[in-house]
C-alpha positions as CSV (number, residue, x, y, z in Angstrom):
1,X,4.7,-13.1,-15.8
2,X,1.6,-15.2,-16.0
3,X,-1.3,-15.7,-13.8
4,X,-4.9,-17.2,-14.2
5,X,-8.0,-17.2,-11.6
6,X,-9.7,-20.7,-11.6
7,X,-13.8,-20.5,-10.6
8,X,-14.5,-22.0,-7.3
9,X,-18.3,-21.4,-7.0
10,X,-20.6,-18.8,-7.2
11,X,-18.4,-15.4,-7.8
12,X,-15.3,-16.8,-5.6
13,X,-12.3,-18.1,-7.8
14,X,-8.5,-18.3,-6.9
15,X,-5.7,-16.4,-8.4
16,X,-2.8,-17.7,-8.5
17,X,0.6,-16.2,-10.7
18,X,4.7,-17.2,-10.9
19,X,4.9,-17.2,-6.8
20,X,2.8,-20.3,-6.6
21,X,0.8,-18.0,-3.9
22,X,-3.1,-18.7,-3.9
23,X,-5.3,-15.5,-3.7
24,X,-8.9,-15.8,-3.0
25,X,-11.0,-13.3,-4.9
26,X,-15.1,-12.7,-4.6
27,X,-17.2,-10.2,-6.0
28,X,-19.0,-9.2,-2.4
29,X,-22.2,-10.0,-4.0
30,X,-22.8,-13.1,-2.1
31,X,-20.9,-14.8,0.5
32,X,-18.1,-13.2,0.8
33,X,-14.7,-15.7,0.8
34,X,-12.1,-13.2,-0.2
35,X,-10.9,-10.0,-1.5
36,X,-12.6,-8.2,-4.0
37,X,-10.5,-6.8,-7.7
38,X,-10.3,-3.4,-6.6
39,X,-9.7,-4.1,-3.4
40,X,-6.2,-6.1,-4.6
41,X,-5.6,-2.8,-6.4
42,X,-5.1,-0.7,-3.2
43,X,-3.6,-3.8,-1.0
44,X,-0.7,-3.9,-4.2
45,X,-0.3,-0.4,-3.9
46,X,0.4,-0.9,0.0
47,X,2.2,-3.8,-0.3
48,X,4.7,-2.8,-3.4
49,X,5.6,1.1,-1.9
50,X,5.7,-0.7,1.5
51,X,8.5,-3.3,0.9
52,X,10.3,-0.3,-1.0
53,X,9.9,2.0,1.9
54,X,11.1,-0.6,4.4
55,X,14.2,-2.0,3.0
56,X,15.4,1.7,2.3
57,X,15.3,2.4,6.0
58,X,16.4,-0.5,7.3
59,X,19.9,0.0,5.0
60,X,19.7,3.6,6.5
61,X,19.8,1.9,9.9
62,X,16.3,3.1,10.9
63,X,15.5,1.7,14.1
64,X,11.7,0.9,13.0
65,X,9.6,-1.1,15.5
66,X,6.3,-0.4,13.7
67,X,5.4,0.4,9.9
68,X,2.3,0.8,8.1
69,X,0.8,2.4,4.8
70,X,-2.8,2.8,4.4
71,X,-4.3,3.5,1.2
72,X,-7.9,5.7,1.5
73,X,-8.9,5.5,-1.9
74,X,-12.0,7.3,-3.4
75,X,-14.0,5.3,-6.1
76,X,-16.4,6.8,-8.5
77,X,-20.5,6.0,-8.0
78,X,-20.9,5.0,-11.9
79,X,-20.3,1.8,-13.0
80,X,-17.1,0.4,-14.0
81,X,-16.5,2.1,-10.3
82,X,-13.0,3.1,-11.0
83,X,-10.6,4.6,-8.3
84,X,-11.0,8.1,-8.5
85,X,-7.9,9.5,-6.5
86,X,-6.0,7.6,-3.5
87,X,-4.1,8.4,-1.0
88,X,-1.0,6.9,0.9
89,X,-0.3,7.2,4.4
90,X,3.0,6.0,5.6
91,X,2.8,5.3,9.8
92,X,6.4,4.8,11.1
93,X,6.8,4.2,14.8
94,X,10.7,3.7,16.4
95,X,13.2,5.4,17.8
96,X,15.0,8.7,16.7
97,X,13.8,8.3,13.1
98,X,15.4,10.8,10.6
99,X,12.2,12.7,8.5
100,X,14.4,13.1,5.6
101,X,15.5,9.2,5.4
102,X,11.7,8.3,5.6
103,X,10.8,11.2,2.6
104,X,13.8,10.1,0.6
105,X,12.8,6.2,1.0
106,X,9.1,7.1,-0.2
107,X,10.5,9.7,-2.7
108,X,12.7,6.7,-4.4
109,X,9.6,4.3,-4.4
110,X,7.5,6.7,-5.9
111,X,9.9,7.5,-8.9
112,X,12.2,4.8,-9.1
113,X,11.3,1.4,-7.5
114,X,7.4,0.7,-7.4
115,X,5.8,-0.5,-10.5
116,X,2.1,-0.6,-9.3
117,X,2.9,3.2,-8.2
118,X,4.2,3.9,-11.8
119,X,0.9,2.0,-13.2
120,X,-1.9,3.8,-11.0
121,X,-0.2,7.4,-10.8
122,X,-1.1,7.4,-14.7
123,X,-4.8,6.6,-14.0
124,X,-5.5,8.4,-10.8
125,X,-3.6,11.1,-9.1
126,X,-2.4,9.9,-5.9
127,X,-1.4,11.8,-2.4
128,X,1.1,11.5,-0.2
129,X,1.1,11.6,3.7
130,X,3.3,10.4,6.8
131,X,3.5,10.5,10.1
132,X,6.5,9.6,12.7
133,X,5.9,8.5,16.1
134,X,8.7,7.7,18.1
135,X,8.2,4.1,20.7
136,X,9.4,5.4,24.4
137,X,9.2,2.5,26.3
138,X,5.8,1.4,25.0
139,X,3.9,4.9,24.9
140,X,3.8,5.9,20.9
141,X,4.4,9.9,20.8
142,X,3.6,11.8,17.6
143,X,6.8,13.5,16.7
144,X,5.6,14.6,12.9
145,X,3.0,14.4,10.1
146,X,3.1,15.8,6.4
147,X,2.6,15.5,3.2
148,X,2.4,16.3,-0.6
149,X,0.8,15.4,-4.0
150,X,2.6,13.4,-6.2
């Protein structure tokens, strides 16, 4: 894989790797005109355990109408202002979803499938939450939530 980040102005450049995809970085410190580094860091994490997650319960025949995971991620105060600890919250809305096909799908991202998991769960310990809401006609319900460290 390579990928470089071209200087636009100030402290905004563009990242760009293989994909071709253009990524619009700033350092917050002025006028802001995309994300910041760390930020990326947590959006990854999402994104990589997300697209696991997904495609395991669609082949399980889930009937998902709504996903989400949400990374709340704790930083340090002291400068280089490291993530400290995260943690993952997977938010699954459909209809008659089986709890053990959703913890098996994040179990098999977690150890198997997602590389940026495999990366940060060596610099940061990272926790583990879900919830499943079921859709009935419209109105979400809250059928279960749990969790565990990983």
């Amino acid at each position: 894989m390579e990928a470089k980040v071209s200087w636009q102005k100030e402290l905004s450049f563009v990242g760009v790797a293989d994909s071709g995809f253009e990524i619009k970085l700033d350092s917050h410190s002025g006028p802001e005109t995309g994300a910041g580094p760390v930020e990326m860091v947590a959006i990854s994490l999402a994104g990589c355990t997300a697209m696991d997650v997904i495609a395991i319960l669609v082949k399980k025949q889930q009937d998902v109408t709504s996903f989400d995971v949400k990374v709340h991620a704790d930083r340090s105060t002291d400068y280089p202002k490291v993530i400290t600890k995260a943690i993952l919250e997977y938010v699954v809305v459909g209809h008659k979803l089986d709890e053990s096909a959703l913890v098996r799908a994040i179990e098999l991202s977690m150890t198997k499938y997602c590389p940026v998991h495999a990366m940060l769960s060596k610099a940061f310990p990272i926790e583990i939450r879900y919830s499943i809401h079921e859709d009935v006609g419209g109105e979400i319900r809250l059928v279960k939530q749990a969790g565990w460290q990983h």
